[in-house]
NUDREN-449601 format. One record per residue (C-alpha): residue number from 1; residue in one letter; z, x, y. Coordinates in steps of 0.25 Angstrom, whole numbers. Each point is the difference from the previous one (the first is absolute). Example, Ala and Ser with C-alpha at 12.3 -4.5 7.8 and 13.67 -1.06 7.14 Angstrom:
PT  nr rest    c3    c1    c2
PT   1    A    31    49   -18
PT   2    S    -2     6    14
***
This chain:
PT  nr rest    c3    c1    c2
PT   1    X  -483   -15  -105
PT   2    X    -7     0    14
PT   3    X    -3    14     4
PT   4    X    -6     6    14
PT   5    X    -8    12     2
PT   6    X    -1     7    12
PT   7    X   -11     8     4
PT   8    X   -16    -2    -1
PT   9    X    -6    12    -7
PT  10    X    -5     4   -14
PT  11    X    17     5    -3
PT  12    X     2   -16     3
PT  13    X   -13    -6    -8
PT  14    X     4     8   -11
PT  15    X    15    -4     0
PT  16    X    -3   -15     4
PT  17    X    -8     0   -14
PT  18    X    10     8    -8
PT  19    X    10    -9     4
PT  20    X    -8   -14    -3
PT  21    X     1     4   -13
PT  22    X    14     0    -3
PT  23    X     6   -13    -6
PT  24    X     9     0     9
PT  25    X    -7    -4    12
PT  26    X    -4   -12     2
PT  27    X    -8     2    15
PT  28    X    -4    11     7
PT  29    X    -1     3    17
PT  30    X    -7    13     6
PT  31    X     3     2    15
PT  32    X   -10     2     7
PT  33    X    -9     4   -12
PT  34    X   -14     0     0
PT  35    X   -13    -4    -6
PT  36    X     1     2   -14
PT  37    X    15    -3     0
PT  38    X    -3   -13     4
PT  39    X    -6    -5   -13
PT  40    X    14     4    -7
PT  41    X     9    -3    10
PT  42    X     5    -9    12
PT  43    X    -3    10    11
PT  44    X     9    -4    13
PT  45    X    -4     6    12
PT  46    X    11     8     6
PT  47    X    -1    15     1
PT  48    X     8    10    -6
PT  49    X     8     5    10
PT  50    X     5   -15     5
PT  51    X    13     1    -6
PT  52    X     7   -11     6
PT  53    X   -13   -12    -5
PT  54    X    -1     8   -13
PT  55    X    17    -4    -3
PT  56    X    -3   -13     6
PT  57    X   -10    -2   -10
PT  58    X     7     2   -12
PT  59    X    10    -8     4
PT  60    X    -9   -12     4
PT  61    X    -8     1   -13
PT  62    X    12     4   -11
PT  63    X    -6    14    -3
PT  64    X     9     6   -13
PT  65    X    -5    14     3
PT  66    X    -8     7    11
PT  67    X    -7    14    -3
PT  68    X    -4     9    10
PT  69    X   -14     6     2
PT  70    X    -1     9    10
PT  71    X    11    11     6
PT  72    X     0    -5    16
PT  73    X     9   -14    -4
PT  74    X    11    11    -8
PT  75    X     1     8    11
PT  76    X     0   -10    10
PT  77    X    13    -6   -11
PT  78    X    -6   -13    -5
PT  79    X    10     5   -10
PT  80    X    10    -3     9
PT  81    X    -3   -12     7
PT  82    X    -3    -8   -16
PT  83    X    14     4    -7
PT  84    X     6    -2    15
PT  85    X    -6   -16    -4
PT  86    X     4     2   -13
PT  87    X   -16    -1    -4
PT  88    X    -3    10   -13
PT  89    X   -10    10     3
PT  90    X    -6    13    -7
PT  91    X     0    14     8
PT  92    X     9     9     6
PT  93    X     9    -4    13
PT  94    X    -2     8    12
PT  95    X     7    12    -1
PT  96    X    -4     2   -13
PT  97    X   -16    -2     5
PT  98    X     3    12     9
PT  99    X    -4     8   -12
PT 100    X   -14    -2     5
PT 101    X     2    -6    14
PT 102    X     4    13     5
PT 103    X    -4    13    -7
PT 104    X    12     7     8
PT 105    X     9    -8    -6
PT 106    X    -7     3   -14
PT 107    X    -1    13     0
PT 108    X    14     2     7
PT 109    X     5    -9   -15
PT 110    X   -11    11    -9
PT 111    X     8    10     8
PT 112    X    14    -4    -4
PT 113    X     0    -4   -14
PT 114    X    -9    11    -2
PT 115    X   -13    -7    -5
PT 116    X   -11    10    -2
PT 117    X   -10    -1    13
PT 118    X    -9     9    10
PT 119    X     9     7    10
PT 120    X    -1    -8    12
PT 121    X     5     1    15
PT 122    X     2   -12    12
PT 123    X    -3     0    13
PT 124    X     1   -11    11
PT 125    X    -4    11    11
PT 126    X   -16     4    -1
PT 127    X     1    12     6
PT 128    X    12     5   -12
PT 129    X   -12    -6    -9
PT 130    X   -11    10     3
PT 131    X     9    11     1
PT 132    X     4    -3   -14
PT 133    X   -14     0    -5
PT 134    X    -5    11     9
PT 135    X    11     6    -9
PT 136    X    -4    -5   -13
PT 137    X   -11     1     0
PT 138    X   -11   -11    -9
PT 139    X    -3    -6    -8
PT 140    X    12    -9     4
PT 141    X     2   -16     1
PT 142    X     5    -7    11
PT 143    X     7   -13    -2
PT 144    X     3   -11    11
PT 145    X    13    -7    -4
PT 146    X    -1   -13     1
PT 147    X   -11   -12    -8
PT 148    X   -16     4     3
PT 149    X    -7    -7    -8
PT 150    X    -4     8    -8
PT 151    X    -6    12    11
PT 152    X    14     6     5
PT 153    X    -2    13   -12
PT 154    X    -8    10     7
PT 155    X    -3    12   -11
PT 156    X    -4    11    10
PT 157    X    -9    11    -6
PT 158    X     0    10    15
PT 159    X    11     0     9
PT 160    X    -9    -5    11
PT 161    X    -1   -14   -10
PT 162    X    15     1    -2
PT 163    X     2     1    16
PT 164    X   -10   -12     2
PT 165    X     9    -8   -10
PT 166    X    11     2     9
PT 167    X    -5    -5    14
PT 168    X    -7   -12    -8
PT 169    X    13    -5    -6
PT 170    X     9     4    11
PT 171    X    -7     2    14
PT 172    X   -11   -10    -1
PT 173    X    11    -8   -10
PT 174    X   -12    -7    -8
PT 175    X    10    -5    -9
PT 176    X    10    -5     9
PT 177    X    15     2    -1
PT 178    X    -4     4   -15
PT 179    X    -5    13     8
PT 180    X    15     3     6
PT 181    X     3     9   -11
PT 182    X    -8     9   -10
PT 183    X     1     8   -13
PT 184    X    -7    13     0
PT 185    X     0     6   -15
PT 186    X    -6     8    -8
PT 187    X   -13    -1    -7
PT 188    X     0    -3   -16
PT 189    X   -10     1    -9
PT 190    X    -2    -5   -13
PT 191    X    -6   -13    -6
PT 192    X     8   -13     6
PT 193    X     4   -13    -8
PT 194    X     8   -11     4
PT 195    X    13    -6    -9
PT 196    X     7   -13     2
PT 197    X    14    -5    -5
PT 198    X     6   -15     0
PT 199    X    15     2     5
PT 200    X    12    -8     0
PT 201    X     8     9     8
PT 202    X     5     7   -10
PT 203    X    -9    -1   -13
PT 204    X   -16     5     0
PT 205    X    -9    -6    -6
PT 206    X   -14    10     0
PT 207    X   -14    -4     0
PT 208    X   -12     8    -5
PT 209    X    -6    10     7
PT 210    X   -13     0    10
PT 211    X    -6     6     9
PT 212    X    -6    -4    14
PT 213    X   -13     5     6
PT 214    X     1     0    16
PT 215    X   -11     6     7
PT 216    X   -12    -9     2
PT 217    X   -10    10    -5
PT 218    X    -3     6   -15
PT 219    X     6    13    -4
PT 220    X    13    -4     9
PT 221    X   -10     5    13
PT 222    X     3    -9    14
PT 223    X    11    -7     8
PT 224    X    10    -7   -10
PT 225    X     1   -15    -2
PT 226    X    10   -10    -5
PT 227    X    -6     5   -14
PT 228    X   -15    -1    -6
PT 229    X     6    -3   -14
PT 230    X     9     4   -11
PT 231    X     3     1   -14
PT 232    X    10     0   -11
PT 233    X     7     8    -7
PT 234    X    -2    13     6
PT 235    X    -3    12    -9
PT 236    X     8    10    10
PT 237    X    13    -7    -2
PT 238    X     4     3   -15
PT 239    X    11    -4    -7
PT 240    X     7    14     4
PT 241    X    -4    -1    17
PT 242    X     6   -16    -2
PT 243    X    12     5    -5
PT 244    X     1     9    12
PT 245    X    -4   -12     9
PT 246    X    12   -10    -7
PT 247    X    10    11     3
PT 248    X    -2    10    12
PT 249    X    -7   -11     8
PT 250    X     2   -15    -4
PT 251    X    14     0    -4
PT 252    X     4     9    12
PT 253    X    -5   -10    11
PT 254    X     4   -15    -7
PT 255    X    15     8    -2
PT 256    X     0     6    15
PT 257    X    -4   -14     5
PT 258    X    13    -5    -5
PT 259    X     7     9     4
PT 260    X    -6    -3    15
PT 261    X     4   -13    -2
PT 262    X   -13    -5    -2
PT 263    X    -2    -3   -14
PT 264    X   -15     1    -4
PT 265    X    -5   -15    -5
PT 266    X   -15     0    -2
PT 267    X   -12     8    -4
PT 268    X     2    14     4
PT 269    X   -14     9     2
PT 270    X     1    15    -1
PT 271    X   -14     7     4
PT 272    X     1    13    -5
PT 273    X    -7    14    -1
PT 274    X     0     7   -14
PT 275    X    -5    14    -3
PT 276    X     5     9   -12
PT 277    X     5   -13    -6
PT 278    X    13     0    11
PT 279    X    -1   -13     9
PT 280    X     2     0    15
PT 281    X     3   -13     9
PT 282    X   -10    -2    10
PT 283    X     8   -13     6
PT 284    X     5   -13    -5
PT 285    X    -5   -14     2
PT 286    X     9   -12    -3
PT 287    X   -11    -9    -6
PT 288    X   -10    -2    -8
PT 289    X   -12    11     1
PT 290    X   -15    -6     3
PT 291    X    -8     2    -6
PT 292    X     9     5   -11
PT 293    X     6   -13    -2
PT 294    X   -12    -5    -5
PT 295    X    -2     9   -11
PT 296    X    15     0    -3
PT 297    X     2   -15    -2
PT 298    X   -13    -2    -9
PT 299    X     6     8   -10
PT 300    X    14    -7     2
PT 301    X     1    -9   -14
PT 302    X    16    -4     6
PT 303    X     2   -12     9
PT 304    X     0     4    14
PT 305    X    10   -10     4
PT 306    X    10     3   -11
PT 307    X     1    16     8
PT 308    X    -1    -6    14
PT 309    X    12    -9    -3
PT 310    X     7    10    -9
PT 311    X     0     8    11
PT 312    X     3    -9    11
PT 313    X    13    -4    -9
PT 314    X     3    14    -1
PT 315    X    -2    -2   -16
PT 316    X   -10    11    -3
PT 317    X     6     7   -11
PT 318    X    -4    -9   -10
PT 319    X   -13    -1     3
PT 320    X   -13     9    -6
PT 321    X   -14     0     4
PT 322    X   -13    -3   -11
PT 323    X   -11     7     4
PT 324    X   -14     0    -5
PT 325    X    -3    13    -5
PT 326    X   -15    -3     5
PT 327    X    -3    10    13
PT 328    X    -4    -9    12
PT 329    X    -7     4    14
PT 330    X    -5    -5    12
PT 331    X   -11     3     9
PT 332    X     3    -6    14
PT 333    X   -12    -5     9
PT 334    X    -1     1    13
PT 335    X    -6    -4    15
PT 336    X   -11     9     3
PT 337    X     9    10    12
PT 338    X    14    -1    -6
PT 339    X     8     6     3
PT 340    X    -6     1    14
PT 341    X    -5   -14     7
PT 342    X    -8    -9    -9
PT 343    X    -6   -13     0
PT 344    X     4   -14    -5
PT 345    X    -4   -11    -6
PT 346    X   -10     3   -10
PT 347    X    -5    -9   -12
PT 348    X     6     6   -12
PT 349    X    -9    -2   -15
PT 350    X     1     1   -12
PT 351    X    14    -2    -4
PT 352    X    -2    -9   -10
PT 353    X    -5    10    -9
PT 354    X    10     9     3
PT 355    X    10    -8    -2
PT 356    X    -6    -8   -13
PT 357    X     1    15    -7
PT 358    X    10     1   -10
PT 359    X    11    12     2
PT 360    X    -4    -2    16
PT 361    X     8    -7    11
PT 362    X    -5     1    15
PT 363    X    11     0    11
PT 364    X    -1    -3    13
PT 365    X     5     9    12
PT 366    X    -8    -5    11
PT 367    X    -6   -14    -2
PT 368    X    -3   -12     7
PT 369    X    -5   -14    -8
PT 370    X    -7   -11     9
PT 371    X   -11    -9    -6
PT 372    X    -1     4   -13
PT 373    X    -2    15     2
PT 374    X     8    13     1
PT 375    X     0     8    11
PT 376    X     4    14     7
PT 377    X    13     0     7
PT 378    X     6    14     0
PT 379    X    -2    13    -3
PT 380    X     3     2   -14
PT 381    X    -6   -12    -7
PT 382    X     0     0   -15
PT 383    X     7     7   -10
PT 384    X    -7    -1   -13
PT 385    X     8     3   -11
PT 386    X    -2     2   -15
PT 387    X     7     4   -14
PT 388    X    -7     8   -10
PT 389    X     4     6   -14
PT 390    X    -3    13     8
PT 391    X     1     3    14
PT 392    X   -13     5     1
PT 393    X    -3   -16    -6
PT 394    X     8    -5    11
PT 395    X    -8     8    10
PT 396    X   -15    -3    -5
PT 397    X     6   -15    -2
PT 398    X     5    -1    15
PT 399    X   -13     5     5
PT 400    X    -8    -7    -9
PT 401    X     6   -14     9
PT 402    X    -3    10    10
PT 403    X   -13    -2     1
PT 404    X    -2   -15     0
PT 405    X     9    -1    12
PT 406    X    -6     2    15
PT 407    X     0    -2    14
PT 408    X    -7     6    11
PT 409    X     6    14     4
PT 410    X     7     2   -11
PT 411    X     9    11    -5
PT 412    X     7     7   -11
PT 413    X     3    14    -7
PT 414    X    -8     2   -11
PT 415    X    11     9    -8
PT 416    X    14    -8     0
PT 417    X     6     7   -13
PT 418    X    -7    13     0
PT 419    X    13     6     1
PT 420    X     5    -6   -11
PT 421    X   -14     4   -10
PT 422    X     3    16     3
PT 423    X    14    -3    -8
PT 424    X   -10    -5   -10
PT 425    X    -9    12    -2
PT 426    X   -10    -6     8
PT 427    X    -3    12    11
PT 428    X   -13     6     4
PT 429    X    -1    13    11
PT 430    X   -14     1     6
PT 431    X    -4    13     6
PT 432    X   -11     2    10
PT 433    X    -6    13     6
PT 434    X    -2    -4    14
PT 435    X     1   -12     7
PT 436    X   -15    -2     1
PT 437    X     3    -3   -15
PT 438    X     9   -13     2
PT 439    X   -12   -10     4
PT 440    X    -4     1   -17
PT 441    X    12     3    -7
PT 442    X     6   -12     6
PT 443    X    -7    -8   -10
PT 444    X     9     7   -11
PT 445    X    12    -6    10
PT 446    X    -5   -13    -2
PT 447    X    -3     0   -12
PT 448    X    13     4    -6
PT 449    X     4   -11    10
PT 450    X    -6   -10    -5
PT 451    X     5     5   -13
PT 452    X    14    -3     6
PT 453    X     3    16    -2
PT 454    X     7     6    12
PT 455    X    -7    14     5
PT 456    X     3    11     9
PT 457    X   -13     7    11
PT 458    X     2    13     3
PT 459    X    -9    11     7
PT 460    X     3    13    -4
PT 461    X   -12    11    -1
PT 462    X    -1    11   -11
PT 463    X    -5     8     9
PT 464    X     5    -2    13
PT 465    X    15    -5    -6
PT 466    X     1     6   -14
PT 467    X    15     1     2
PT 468    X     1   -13     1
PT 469    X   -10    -5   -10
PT 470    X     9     9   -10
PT 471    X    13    -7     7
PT 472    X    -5   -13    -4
PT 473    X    -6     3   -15
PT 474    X    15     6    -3
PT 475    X     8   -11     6
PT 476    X    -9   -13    -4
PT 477    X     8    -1   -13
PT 478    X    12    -1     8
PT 479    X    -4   -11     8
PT 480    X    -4    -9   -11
PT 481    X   -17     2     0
PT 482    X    -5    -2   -13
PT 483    X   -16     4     4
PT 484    X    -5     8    11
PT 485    X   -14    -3     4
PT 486    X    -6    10    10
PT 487    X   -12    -1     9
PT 488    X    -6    10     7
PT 489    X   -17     7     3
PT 490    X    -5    11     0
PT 491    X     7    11    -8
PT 492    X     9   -10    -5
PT 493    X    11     8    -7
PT 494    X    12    -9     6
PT 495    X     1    -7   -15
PT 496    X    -1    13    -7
PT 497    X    12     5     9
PT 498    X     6   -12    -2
PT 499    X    -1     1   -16
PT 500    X     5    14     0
PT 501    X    13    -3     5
PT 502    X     4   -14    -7
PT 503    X    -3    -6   -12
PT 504    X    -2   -14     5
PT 505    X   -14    -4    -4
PT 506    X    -9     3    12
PT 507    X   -13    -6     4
PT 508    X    -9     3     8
PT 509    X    -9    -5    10
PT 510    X   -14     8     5
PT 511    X    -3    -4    12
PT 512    X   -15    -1     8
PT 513    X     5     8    13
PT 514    X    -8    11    -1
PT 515    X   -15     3     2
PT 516    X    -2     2   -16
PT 517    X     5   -16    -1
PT 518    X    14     3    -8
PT 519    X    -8    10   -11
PT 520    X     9    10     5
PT 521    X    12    -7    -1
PT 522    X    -4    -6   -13
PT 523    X    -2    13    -8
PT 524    X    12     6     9
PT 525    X     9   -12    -8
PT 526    X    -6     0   -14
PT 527    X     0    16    -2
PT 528    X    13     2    -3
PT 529    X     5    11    -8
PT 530    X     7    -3   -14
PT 531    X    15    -4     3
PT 532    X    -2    -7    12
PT 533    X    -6   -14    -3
PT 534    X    -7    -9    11
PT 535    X    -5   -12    -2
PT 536    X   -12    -1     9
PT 537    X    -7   -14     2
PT 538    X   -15    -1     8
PT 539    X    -1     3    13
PT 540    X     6   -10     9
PT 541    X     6    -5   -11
PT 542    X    14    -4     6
PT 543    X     1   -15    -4
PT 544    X    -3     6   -15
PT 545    X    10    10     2
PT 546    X    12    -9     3
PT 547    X    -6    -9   -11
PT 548    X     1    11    -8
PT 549    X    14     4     4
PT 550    X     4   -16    -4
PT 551    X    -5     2   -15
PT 552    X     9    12     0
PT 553    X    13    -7     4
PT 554    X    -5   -14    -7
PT 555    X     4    10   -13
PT 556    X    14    -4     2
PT 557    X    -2   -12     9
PT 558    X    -5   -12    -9
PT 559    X    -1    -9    13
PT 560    X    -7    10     7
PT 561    X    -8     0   -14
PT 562    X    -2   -15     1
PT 563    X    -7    -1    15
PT 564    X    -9    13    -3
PT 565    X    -4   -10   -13
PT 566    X    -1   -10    11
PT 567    X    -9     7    12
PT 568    X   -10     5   -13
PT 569    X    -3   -15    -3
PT 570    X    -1    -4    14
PT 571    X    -9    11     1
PT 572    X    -7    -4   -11
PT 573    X    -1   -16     4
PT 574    X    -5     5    14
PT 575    X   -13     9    -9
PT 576    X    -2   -15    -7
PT 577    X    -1    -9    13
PT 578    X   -13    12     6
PT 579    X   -13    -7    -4
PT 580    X   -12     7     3
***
């Protein structure tokens, strides 16, 4: 078989090398592709959206099967124009890719096969819009209709963020005609995962869960991206909330497709919002996710090319997917001022070491190749994925090619899968007194960090805000903290308070913020009366207190165990190279 993909991202990279490896294909074309596609594939330069050149290509060249990349060709109906020439191609025809080239039309097909989602209004007059929010009130979300890229969900904390949303999308119309129309819904919470499904029409075929990560910055802070990374499978989505996926959301919207008369033929990708285990649609999209195809597909054992034609053909019923048990993530590296305005063109290194890593494989989103070297084209660059026994293997392993990867202005998150590591018992809650105390007790942060256990800061004084101190001690449990480590001077009794109202183990933290240089806060801590245990480490001591807080959860965590075992004989190497 001749197969062409469309599209010149990481989604493409990692299909073009999932699909070279089937025996049935014999050659494999990548239009437009990119650097690192290149050196798998034939790359053929004609973009994406060039329907009309991209059919008389396949033609020309014999292509057997052509798989589509990115949304913008199925909304613009490449689906159409190939079956029109008789050309075989995988993804959804044009109405069908409505499901995410319009969110009107989506959430109106949520609406009317009853498909649990946020309540939602729409609007194509402004000034109905505000009045709906003023009535509202926020948080709220404000959706333009149509294709963004990526920027057109607006998630509104005030109503005065909400009421910009609406004169951007629809009177200074930054996203065009896709700006004609909006959704305005209400604001869920919970944790959000992303599940894709192969589907003939009428048969489903599910893929493992994951989980995208889209703001740019850590801890989910700053303006959201195309996704910093992501990871597979994801904790939140049991077997009990899949079940509730398959039937209340998944089999709702491939069944109501039909019966619009636009049967579903493609990947179909539900973003969803879970909280107390009942799952949510956020919206639809009718391909492959990025970054979460990359995760997903390096754990795929099946032939890629067997489901893509088993779906074309209408023949998925026979079909099963193998999939590696192994856990696998990816850490996407980006232009220094993405998402905003970033430079190009600069030398990439080190990817030969990456790449020569075993369980790693590197793919690229934004490259270019000229003279032997790789360079910078886009904003998103790399995603370097990796497999590990356990996912916190997969995420140690995935920054360890990390490190030996670089160009200048450089960028990624530092805690893709953090989510994830709280399922896992890995959950520390760090208290401070007063803000003046955050300067020291971000040590324990990246300590813990580096550690690759996810942490919470908060301020909250025992004797300025005992009621919440006492708020946070009683509901830590419930949130899934396994330590609490509490830093506070003077007459430091935040951990005492803490202690007295949980039985989470609680550390604390003298600190030297007072003129008798943290010997106040140090007796405050360690003089605590019988039942009411502190742990109480020196003063300053906040990167021995997270440290602390790692051999308490490395009890029931043997690879948390291992990389403790690991930092002691660094440590010990680093005393050994010290001549004096």
């Amino acid at each position: 078989m001749k197969v062409l993909v469309i599209g010149s991202g990481g989604r493409e990279h990692t299909l073009v090398w999932k699909i070279k490896q089937s025996t049935l294909v014999k050659e494999v074309f990548c239009a437009p592709g990119n650097g690192g596609i290149s050196k798998l594939a034939t790359c053929v330069p004609i973009k994406a959206n060039d329907l009309k050149s991209l059919a008389d290509f396949v033609e020309k060249e014999g292509i057997d099967l052509t798989v589509v990349g990115p949304e913008e060709p199925l909304v613009l109906g490449i689906v159409n124009e190939f079956e029109k020439r008789g050309l075989r191609i995988f993804g959804p025809n044009q109405k069908a890719a409505q499901i995410e080239g319009s969110k009107v039309f989506a959430k109106e097909l949520m609406q009317k096969y009853n498909i649990p989602t946020a309540e939602f209004a729409i609007f194509s007059d402004p000034k109905l819009a505000k009045d709906y929010v003023q009535e509202k009130g926020a948080p709220i979300v404000i959706k333009a209709d149509g294709l963004a890229a990526g920027k057109g969900v607006i998630p509104a904390r005030t109503i005065e963020q909400a009421l910009e949303a609406i004169d951007l999308i629809m009177v200074k119309k930054v996203f065009g005609q896709a700006g004609e129309k909006i959704v305005i819904e209400e604001f869920l919470d919970g944790e959000e995962a992303s599940f894709l499904v192969f589907s003939d029409g009428e048969n489903v075929l599910a893929l493992p869960s994951s989980q995208d990560h889209k703001p740019i910055y850590d801890d989910d802070k700053g303006p959201n991206t195309g996704g910093m990374g992501a990871y597979s499978p994801a904790p939140i989505v049991t077997r009990g909330v899949e079940k509730h996926i398959m039937q209340d959301i998944i089999y709702p919207a491939i069944q109501g497709l039909a019966k619009e008369g636009s049967p579903y033929k493609g990947v179909l990708y539900a973003g969803l919002m879970i909280k107390n285990g009942q799952p949510k649609l956020l919206e639809f999209n009718c391909r492959f996710g990025d970054p979460e195809a990359q995760p997903l597909l390096m754990r795929l054992k099946t032939d890629l090319v067997e489901i893509l034609n088993a779906v074309v053909d209408g023949n998925l019923k026979n079909q099963t997917l193998k999939i590696d048990p192994r856990p696998s993530v990816c850490v996407v590296m980006a232009s220094g001022g993405y998402p905003g305005s970033y430079e190009k063109g600069k030398v990439i290194s080190g990817l030969g070491v990456a790449e020569n890593m075993e369980n790693v494989m590197v793919f690229h989103a934004g490259t270019s190749f000229k003279d032997g070297n790789f360079y910078t084209a886009g904003g998103r660059v790399l995603g370097v994925t990796a497999l590990g026994k356990t996912l916190p293997d997969a995420i140690s392993t995935a920054y360890e090619a990390i490190k030996s990867i670089s160009w200048e202005g450089v960028y990624y998150r530092k805690d893709i899968g953090f989510k994830a590591l709280r399922h896992l018992g890995r959950f520390v809650g760090i208290v401070i007194g007063s803000t003046s105390d955050k300067k020291i007790m971000l040590e324990a942060k990246n300590t813990l960090r580096e550690l690759f256990i996810p942490c919470e800061m908060t301020l909250a004084s025992a004797h300025r805000s005992p009621e919440r101190v006492i708020n946070y001690a009683k509901t830590a449990k419930e949130k899934g903290i396994k330590v609490i480590i509490a830093g506070a001077g003077y007459a430091a009794h935040l951990a005492g308070v803490i202690a007295a109202h949980t039985t989470l183990p609680v550390i604390a933290v003298p600190l030297a913020t007072s003129p008798l240089n943290g010997m106040d806060a140090l007796f405050s801590s360690v003089q605590m009366p019988s039942g009411v245990p502190v742990a109480v480490v020196g003063i300053n001591g906040a990167k021995n207190a997270a440290l602390l807080a790692a051999q308490i959860l490395a009890l029931n965590d043997k690879s948390l165990a291992k990389a403790l075992e690991n930092m002691k004989k660094q440590m010990a190497l680093e005393i050994e190279k010290i001549e004096l």
